[in-house]
N, CA, C and O atoms as a GROMACS GRO file, in nm:
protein
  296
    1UNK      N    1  -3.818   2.823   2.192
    1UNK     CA    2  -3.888   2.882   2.080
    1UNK      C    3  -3.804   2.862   1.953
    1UNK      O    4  -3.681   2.862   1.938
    2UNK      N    5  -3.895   2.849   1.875
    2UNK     CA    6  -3.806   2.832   1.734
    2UNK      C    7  -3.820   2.928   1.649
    2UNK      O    8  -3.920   3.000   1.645
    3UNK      N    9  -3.715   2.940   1.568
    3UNK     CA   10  -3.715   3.044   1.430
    3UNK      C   11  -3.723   3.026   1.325
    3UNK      O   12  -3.622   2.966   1.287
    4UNK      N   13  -3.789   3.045   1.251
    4UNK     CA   14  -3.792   3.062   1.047
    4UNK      C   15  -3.734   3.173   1.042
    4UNK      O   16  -3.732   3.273   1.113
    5UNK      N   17  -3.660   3.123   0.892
    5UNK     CA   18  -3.602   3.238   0.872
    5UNK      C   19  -3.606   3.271   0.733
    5UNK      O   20  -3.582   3.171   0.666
    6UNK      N   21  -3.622   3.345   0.684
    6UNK     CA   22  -3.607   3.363   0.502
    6UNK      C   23  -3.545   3.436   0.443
    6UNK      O   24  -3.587   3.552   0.453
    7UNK      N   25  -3.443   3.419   0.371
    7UNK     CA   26  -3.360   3.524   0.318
    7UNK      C   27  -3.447   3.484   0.166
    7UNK      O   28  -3.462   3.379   0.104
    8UNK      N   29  -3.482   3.596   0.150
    8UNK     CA   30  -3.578   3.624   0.059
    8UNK      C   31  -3.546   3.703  -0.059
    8UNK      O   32  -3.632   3.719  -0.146
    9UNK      N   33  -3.403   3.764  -0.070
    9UNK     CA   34  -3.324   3.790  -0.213
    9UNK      C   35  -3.249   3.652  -0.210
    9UNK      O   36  -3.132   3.670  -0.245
   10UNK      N   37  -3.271   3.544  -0.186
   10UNK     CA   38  -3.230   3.397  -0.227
   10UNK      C   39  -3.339   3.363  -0.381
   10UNK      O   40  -3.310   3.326  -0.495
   11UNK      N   41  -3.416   3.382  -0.342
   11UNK     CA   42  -3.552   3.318  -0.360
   11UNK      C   43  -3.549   3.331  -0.495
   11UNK      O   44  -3.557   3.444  -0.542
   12UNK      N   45  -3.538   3.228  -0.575
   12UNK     CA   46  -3.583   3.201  -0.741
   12UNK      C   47  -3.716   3.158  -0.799
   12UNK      O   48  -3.743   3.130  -0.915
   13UNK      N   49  -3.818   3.158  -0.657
   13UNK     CA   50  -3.976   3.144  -0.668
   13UNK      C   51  -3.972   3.014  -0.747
   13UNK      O   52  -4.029   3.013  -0.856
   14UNK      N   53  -3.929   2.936  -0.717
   14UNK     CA   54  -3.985   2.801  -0.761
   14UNK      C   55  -4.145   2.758  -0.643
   14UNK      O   56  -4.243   2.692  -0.679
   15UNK      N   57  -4.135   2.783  -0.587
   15UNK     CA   58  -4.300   2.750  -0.513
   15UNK      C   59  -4.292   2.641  -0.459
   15UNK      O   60  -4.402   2.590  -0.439
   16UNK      N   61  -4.178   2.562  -0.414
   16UNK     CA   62  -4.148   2.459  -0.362
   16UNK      C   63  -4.230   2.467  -0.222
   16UNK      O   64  -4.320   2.394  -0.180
   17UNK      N   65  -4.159   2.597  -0.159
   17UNK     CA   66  -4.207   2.575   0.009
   17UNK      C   67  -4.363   2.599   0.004
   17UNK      O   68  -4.431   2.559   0.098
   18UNK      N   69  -4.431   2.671  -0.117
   18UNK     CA   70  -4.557   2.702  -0.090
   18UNK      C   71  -4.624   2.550  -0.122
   18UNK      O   72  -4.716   2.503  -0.054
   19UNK      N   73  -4.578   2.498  -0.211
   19UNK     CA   74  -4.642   2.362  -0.202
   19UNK      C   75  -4.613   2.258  -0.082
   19UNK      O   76  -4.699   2.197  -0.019
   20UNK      N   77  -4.522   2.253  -0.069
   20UNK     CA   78  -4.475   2.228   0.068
   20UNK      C   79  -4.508   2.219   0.229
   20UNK      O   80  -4.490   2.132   0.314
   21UNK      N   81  -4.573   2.368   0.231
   21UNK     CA   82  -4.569   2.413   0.371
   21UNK      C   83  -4.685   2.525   0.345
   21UNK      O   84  -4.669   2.631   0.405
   22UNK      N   85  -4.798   2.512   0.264
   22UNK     CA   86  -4.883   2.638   0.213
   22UNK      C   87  -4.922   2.729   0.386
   22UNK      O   88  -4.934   2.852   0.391
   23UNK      N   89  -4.935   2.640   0.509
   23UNK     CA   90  -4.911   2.720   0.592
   23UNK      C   91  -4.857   2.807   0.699
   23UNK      O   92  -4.903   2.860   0.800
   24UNK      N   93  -4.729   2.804   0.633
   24UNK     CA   94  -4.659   2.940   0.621
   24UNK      C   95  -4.648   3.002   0.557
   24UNK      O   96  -4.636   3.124   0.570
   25UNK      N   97  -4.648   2.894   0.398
   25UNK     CA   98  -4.572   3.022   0.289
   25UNK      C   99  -4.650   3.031   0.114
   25UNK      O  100  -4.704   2.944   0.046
   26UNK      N  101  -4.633   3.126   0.095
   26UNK     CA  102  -4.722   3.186   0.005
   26UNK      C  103  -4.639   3.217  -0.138
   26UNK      O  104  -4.518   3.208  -0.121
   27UNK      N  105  -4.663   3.237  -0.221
   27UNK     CA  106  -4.576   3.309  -0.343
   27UNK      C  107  -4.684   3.462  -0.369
   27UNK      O  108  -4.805   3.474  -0.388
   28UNK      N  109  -4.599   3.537  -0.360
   28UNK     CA  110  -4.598   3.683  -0.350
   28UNK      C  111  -4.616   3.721  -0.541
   28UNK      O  112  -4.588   3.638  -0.627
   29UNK      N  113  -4.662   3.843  -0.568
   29UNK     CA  114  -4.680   3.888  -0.665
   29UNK      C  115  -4.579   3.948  -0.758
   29UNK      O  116  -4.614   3.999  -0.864
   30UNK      N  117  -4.431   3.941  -0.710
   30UNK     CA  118  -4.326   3.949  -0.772
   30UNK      C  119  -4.274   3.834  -0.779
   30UNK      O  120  -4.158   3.838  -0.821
   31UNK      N  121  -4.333   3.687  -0.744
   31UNK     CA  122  -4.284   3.593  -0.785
   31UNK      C  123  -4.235   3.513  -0.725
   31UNK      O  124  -4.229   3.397  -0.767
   32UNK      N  125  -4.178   3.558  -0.592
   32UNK     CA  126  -4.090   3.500  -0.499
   32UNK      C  127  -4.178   3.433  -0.404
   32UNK      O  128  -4.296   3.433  -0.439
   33UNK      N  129  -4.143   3.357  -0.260
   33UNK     CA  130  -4.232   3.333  -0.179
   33UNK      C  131  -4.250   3.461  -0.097
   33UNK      O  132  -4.231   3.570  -0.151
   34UNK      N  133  -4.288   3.452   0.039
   34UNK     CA  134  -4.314   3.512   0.123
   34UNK      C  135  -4.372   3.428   0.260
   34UNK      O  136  -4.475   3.365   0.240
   35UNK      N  137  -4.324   3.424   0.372
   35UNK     CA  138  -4.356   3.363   0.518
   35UNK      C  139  -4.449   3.460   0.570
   35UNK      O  140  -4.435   3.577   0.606
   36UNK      N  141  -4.539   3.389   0.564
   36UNK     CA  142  -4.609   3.425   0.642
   36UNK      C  143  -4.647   3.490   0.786
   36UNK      O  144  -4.614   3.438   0.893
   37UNK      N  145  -4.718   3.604   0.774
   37UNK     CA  146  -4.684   3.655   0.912
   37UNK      C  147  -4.536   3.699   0.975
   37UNK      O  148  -4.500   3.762   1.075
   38UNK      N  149  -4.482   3.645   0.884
   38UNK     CA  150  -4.321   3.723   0.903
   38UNK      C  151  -4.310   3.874   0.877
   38UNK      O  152  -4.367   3.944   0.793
   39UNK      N  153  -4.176   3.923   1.018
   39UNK     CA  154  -4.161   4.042   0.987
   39UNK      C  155  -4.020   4.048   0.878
   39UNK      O  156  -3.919   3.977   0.887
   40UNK      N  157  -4.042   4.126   0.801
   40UNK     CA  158  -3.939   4.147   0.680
   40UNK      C  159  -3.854   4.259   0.728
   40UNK      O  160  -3.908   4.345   0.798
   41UNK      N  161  -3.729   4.270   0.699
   41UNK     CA  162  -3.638   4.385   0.751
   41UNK      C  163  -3.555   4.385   0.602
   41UNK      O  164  -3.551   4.293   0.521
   42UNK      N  165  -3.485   4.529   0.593
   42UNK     CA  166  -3.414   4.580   0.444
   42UNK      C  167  -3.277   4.504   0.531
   42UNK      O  168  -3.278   4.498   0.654
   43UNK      N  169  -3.193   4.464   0.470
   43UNK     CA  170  -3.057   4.388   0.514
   43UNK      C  171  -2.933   4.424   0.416
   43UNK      O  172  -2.979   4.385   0.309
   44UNK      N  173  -2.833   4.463   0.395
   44UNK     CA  174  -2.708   4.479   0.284
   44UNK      C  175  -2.776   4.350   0.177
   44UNK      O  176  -2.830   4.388   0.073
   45UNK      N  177  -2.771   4.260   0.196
   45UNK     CA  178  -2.792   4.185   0.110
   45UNK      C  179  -2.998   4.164   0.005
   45UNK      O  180  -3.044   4.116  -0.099
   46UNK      N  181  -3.040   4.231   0.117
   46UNK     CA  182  -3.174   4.200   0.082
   46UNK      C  183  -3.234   4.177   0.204
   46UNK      O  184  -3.187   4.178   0.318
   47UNK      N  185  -3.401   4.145   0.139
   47UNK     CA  186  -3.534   4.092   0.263
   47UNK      C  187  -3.456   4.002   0.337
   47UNK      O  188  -3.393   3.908   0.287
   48UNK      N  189  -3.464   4.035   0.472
   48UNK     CA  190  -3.476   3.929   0.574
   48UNK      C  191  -3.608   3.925   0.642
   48UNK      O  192  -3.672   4.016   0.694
   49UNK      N  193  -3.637   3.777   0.628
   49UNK     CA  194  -3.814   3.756   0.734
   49UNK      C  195  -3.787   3.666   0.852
   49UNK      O  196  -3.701   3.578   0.843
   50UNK      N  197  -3.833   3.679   0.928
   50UNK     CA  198  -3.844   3.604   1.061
   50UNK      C  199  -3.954   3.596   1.146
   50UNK      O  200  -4.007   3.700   1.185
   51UNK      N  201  -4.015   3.437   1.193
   51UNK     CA  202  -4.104   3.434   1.223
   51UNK      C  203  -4.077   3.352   1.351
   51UNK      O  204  -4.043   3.240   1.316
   52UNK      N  205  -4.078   3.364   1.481
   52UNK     CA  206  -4.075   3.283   1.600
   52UNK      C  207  -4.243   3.225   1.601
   52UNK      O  208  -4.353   3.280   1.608
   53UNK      N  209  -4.180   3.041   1.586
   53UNK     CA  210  -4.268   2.958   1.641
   53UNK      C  211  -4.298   2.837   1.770
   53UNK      O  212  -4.205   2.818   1.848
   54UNK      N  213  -4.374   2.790   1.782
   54UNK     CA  214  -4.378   2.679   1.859
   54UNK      C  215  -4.291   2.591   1.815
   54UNK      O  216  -4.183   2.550   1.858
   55UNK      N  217  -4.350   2.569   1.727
   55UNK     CA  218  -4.310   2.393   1.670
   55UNK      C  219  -4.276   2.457   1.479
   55UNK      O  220  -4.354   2.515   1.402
   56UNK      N  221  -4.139   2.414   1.459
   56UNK     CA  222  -4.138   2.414   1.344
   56UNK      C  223  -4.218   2.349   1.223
   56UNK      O  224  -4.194   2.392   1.110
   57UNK      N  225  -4.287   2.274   1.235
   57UNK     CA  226  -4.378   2.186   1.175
   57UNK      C  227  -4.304   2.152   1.046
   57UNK      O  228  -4.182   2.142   1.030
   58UNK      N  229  -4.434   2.134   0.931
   58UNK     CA  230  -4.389   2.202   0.773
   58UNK      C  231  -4.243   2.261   0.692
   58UNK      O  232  -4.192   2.248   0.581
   59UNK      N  233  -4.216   2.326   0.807
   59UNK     CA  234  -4.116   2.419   0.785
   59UNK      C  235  -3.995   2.372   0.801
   59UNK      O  236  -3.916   2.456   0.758
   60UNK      N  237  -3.909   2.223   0.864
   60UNK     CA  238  -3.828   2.154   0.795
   60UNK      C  239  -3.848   2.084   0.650
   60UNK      O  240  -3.750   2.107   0.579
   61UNK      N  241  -3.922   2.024   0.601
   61UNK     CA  242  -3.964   1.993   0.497
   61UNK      C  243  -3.932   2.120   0.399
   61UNK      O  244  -3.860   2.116   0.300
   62UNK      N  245  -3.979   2.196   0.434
   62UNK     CA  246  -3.956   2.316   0.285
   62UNK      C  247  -3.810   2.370   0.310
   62UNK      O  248  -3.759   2.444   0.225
   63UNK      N  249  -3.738   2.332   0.430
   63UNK     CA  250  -3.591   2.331   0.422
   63UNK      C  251  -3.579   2.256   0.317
   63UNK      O  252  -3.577   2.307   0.205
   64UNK      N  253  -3.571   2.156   0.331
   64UNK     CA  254  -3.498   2.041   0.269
   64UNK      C  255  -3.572   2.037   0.104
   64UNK      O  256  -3.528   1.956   0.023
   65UNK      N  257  -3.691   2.135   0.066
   65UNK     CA  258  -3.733   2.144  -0.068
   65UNK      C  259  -3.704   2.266  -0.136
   65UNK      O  260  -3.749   2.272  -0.251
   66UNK      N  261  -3.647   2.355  -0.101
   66UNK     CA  262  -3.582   2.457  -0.118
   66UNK      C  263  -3.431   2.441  -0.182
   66UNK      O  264  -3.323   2.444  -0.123
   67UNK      N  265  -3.460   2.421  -0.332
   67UNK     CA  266  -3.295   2.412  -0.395
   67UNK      C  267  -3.150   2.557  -0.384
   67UNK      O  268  -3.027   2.556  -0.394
   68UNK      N  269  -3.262   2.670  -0.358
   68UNK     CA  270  -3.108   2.754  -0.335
   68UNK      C  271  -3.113   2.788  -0.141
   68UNK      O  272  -3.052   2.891  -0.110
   69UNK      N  273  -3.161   2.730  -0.052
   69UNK     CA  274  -3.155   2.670   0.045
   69UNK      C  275  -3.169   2.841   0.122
   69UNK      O  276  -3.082   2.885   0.197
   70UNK      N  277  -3.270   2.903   0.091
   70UNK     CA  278  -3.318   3.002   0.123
   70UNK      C  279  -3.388   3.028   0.254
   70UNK      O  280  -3.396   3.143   0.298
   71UNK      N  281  -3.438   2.928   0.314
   71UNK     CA  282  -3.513   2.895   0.432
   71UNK      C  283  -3.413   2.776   0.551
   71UNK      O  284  -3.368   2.661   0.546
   72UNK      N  285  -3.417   2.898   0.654
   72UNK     CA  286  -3.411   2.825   0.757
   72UNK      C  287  -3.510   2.785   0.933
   72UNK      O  288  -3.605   2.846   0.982
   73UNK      N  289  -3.452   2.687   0.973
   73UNK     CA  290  -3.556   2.664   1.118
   73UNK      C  291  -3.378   2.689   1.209
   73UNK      O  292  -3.274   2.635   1.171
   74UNK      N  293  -3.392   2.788   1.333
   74UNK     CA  294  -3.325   2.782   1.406
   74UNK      C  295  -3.384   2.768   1.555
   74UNK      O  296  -3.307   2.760   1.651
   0.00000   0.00000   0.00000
């Protein structure tokens, strides 16, 4: 099984991954993205989201389009 992951006080909402990967990820109304279907947890540092998938799909790609490198596949 695989993991997304989003550290989501990274996030400078450029909309990269939503253009990217629109199915996972979304831009949220404060600006930032948001993963879809991810559960979000409060962390010392900020949002953490995590979403266990099949197949990472999409979701290397918006690694690698993600300039403050906010998203991961584990």
């Amino acid at each position: 099984m695989t993991k997304i992951v989003h550290e989501r006080w990274k996030c400078i909402g450029c909309g990269a991954c939503a253009a990217i990967c629109s199915q996972y990820w979304e831009m949220a109304d404060d600006g930032k993205s948001d993963l879809k279907g991810a559960k979000y947890k409060d962390t010392p540092d900020g949002k953490l989201g995590e979403l266990p998938v099949k197949d990472a799909g999409c979701n290397k790609d918006a690694v690698e389009g993600c300039p403050v490198q906010c998203i991961h596949v584990k």
